[in-house]
C-alpha positions as CSV (number, residue, x, y, z in Angstrom):
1,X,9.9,5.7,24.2
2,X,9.6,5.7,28.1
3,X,9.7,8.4,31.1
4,X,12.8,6.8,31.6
5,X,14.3,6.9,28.2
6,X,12.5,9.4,26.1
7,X,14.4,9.1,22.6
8,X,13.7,6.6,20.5
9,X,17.1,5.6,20.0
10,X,20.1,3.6,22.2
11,X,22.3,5.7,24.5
12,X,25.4,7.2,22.7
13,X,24.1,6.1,19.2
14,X,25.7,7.3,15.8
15,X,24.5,7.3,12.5
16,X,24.6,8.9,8.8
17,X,23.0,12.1,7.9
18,X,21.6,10.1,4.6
19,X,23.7,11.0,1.3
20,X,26.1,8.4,0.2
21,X,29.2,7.9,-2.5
22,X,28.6,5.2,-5.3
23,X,25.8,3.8,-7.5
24,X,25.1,0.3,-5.6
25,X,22.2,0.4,-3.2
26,X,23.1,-3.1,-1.7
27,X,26.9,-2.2,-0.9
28,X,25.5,1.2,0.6
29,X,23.1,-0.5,2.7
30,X,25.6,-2.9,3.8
31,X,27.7,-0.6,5.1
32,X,26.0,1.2,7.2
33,X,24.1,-1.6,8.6
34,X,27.6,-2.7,9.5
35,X,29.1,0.5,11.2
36,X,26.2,2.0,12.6
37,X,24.2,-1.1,13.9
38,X,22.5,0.6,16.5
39,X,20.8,3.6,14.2
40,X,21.3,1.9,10.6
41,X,20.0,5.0,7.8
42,X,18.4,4.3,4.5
43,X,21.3,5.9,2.5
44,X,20.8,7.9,-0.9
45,X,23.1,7.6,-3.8
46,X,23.0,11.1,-5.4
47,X,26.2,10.3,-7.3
48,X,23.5,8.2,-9.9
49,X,22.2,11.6,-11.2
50,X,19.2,13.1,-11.6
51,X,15.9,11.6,-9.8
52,X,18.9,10.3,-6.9
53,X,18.9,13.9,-5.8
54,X,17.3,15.7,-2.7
55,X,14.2,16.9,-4.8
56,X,14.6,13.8,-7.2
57,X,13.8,11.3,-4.6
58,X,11.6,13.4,-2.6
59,X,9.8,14.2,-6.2
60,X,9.0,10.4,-6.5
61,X,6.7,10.6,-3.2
62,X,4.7,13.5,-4.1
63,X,0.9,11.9,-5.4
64,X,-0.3,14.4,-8.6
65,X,2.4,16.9,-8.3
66,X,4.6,15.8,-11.3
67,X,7.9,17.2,-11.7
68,X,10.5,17.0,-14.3
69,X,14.8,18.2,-15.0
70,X,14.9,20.9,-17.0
71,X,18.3,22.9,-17.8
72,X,17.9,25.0,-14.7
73,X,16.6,22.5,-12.6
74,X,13.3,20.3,-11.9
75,X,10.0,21.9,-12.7
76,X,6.4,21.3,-12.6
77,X,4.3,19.7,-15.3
78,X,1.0,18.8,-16.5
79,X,1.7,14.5,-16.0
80,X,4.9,12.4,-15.3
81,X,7.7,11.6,-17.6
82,X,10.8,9.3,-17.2
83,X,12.6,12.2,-15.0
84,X,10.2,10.5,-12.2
85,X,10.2,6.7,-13.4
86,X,13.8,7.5,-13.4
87,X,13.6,8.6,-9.9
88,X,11.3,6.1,-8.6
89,X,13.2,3.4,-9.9
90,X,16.2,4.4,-7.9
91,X,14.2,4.7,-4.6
92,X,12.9,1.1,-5.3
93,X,16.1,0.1,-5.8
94,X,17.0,1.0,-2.4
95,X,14.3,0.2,-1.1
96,X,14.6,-3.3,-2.0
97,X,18.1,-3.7,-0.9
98,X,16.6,-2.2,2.6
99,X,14.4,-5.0,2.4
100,X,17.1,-7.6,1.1
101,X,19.5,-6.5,3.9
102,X,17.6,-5.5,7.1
103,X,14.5,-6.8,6.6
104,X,14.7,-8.9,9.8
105,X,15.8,-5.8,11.7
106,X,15.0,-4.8,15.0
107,X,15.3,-1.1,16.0
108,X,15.5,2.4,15.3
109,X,15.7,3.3,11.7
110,X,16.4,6.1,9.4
111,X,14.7,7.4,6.4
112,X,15.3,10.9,4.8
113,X,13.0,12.7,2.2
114,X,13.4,16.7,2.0
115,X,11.6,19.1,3.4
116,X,8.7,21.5,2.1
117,X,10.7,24.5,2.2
118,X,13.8,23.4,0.4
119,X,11.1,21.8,-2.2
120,X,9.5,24.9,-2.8
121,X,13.2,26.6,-3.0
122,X,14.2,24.4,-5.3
123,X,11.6,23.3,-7.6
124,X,10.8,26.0,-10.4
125,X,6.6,26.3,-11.5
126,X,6.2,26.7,-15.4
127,X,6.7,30.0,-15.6
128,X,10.4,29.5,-14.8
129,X,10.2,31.0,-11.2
130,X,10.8,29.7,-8.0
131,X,7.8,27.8,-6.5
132,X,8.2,29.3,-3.5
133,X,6.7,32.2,-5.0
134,X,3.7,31.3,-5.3
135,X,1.4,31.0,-1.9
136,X,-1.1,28.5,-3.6
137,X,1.4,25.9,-5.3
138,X,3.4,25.9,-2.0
139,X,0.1,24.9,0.0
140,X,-0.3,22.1,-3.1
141,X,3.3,21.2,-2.5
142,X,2.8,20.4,1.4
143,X,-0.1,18.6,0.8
144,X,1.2,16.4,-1.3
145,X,4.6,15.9,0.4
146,X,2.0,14.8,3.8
147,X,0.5,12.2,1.5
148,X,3.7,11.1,0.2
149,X,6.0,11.1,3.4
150,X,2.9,8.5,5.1
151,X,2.8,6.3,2.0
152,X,6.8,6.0,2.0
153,X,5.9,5.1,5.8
154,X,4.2,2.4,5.6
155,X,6.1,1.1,2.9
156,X,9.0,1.2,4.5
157,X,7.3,-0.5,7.5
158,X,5.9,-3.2,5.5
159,X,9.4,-4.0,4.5
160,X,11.4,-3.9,7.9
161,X,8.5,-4.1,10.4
162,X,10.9,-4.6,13.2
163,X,11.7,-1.0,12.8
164,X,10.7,1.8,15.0
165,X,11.1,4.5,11.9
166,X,12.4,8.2,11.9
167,X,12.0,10.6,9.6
168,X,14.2,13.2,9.2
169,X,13.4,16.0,7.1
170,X,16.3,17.9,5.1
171,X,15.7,21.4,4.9
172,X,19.0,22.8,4.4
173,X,17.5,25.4,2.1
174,X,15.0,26.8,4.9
175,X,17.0,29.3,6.7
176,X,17.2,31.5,3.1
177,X,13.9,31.2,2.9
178,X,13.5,32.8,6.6
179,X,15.9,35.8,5.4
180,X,15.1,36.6,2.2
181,X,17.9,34.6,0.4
182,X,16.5,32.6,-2.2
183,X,17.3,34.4,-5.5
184,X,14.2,34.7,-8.3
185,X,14.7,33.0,-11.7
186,X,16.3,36.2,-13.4
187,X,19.1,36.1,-10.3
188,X,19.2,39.7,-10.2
189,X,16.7,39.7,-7.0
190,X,15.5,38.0,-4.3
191,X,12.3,36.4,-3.3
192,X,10.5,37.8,0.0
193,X,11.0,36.0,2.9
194,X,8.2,33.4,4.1
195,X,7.5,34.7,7.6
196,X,7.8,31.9,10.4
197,X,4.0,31.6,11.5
198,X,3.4,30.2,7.8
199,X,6.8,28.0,7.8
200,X,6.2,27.0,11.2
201,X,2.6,25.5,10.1
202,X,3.5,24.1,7.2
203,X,6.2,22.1,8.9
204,X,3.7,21.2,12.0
205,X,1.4,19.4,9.6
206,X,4.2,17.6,8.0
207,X,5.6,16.5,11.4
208,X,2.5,15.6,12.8
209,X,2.1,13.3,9.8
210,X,4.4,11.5,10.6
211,X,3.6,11.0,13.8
212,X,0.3,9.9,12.9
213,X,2.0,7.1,10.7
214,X,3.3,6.0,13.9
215,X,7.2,7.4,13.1
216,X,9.2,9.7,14.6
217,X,9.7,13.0,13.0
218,X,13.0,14.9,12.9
219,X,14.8,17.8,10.8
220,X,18.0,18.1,9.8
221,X,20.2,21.2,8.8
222,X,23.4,21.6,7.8
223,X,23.7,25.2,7.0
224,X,24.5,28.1,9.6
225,X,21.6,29.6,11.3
226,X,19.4,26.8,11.7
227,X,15.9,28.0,13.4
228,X,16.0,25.8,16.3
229,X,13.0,27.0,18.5
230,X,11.3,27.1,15.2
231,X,11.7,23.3,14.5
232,X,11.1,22.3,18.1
233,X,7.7,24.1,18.3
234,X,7.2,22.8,14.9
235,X,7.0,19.1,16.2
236,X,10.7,18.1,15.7
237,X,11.7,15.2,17.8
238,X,15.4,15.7,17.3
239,X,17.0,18.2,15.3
240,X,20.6,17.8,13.0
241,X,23.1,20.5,13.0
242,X,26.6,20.5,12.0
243,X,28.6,21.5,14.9
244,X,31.2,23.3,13.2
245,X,28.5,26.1,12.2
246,X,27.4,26.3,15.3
247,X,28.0,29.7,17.5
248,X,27.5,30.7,20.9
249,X,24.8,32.6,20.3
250,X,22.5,29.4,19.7
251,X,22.9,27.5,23.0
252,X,20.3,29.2,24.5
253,X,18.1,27.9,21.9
254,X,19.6,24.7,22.0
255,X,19.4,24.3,25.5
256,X,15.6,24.8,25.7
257,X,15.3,22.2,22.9
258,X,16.8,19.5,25.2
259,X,15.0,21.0,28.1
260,X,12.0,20.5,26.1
261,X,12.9,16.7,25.1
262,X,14.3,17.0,21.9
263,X,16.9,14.9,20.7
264,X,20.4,16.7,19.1
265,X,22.3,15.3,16.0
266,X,25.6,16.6,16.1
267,X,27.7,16.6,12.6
268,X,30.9,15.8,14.1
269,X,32.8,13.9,11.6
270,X,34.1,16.1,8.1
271,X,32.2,14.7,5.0
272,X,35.4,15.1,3.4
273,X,39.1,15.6,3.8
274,X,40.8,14.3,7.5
275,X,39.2,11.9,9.6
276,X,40.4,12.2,13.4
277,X,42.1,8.8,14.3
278,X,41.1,10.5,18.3
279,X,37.7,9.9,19.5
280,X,38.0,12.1,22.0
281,X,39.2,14.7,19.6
282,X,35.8,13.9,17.8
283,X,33.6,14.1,20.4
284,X,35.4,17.5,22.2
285,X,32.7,19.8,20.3
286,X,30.0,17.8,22.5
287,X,31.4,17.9,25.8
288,X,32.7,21.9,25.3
289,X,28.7,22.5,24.5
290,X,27.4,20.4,27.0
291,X,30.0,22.3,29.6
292,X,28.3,26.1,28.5
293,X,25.0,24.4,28.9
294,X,25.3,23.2,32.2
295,X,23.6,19.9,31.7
296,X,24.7,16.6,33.4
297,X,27.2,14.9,31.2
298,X,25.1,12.0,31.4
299,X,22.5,13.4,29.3
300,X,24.5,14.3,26.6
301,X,24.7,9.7,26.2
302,X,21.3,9.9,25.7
303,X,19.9,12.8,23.9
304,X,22.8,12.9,21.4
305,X,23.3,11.0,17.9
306,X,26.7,11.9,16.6
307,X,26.9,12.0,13.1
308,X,28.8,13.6,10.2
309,X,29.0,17.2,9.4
310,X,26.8,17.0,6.8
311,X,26.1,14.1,3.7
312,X,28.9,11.8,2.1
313,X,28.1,12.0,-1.5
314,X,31.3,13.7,-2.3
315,X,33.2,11.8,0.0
316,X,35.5,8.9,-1.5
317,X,34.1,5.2,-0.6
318,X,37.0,4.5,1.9
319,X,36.2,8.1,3.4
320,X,32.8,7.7,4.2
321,X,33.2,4.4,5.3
322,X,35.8,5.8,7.7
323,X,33.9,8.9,8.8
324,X,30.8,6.3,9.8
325,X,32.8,4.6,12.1
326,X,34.6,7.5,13.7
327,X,30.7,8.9,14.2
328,X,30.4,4.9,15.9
329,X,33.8,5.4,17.8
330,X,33.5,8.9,19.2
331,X,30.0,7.7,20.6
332,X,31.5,4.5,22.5
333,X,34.1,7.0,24.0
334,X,30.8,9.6,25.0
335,X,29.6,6.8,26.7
336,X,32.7,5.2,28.8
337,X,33.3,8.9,30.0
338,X,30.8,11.2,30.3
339,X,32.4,13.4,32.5
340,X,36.2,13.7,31.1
């Protein structure tokens, strides 16, 4: 990053949101190395079952904080079982074909792992209720997901170290836990809402983690009312929404993110049913946003990363692969004309 060109990522880039249709880590991989070659993502096959989900994979990172799939989800126990071998065997696997695939890469790269709110939202203590709960075993939680997230870091580094990494952090769960939506294990109440000094500092350790390993850290969410200024004073780089949730009433907010140097990811593309065969229809979400902000079309090449809506598991092979390149498409088009 320069004064110049302060986002770690080509003009008009486009890339995946991380979630991915199939079981085959080397197809996956080759994929979106091949449509989205300047911001190539790790991508995650949840489709393989349990420990290839959001908390799964992100489970497999977290040093003494074992976890294991239980009827109503995963929970926390005393020592690891084969739920986690399961699950770090399928983050290997990926990794490896990462390493088969782009090792000689040179660029900006994608990793996902979920975030400390949606782990504590959806990871269950022994007692049956939610973790997020419990003050003390959240505070565990984040310390071990810091520990984790640099560790999968410098792994990831040693395995492409022509990459300049980002790490976006999924926390599609955290605006529930800002309102008071998460639902305790009986279902017939809610859990109180986590007030935004303590999320706000629990994510600014995370982010500045990652930073410290020398990444990039970002935050994705694709559910409606995503708290923007909260991720941007939070440390987030960029931040990834999905456009069709978005209202009015969050440009302001999103205007003072750019304004502030954040990057935006804008989920453009469905994850499933029609793909536009327009470009410019794909892109028209950006440029009426851009218009209400008042920004130079010109910055919109730089500080935004189309993307899909949201992640492709449930997409068909042939969709996802379409929606990737239509992300790819929509972004040449943002680039030839800025100003249409």
């Amino acid at each position: 990053m320069t004064d110049e060109h302060p986002y770690p990522w080509p003009a008009t880039a486009a890339t995946g949101v991380g979630s991915y249709p199939g079981d085959d880590p080397d197809e996956a991989v080759r994929t979106v190395l091949g449509e989205l070659p300047d911001l190539p993502h790790l991508p995650e096959l949840p489709g393989r079952g349990a420990g290839a989900d959001i908390i799964g994979r992100t489970g497999a990172l977290l040093p003494e904080f074992p976890i294991e799939v239980q009827p109503s989800g995963w929970r926390v126990v005393q020592r690891p079982g084969r739920d986690l071998t399961r699950a770090a065997s399928h983050l290997s696997y990926d990794l490896e074909a990462l390493e088969r695939h782009a090792g000689g890469y040179r660029g900006p790269l994608k990793v996902q792992v979920a975030g400390p709110w949606t782990l504590a939202a959806g990871i269950e203590l022994r007692s049956g209720e939610r973790l997020l709960a419990d003050h003390g075993a959240v505070a565990d939680l984040c310390a071990a997901l810091v520990e984790g997230v640099r560790a999968h870091v410098a792994d990831v580094r040693r395995r492409v170290p022509g990459a300049d990494l980002l790490v976006q952090v999924d926390e599609p769960s955290l605006p529930a836990v800002l309102t008071g939506g998460i639902p305790t294990a009986s279902g017939y109440s809610r859990l109180r809402a986590v007030d935004r000094v303590t999320a706000e500092e629990r994510l600014r350790a995370l982010f500045g983690a990652v930073t410290d390993a020398g990444a990039v850290p970002m935050a994705h969410c694709c559910a409606a009312g995503v708290p923007i200024d909260l991720l941007r004073r939070s440390g987030a780089r960029a931040i990834g929404l999905d456009a069709t949730l978005l209202t009015r009433a969050a440009d302001d907010h999103i205007g003072v993110a750019i304004e502030a140097g954040a990057g935006l990811f804008t989920g453009v593309v469905a994850s499933t049913g029609a793909v536009s065969s327009d470009p410019a229809d794909t892109v028209g979400p950006v440029r009426e946003l851009w218009n209400r902000l008042g920004f130079a079309p010109e910055l919109a090449t730089r500080a935004v990363v189309l993307t899909p809506a949201c992640g492709l598991a449930g997409a068909s092979p042939a969709h996802a692969r379409a929606a990737l390149a239509a992300c790819r498409d929509a972004a040449r088009v943002l680039r030839d004309e800025p100003r249409r």
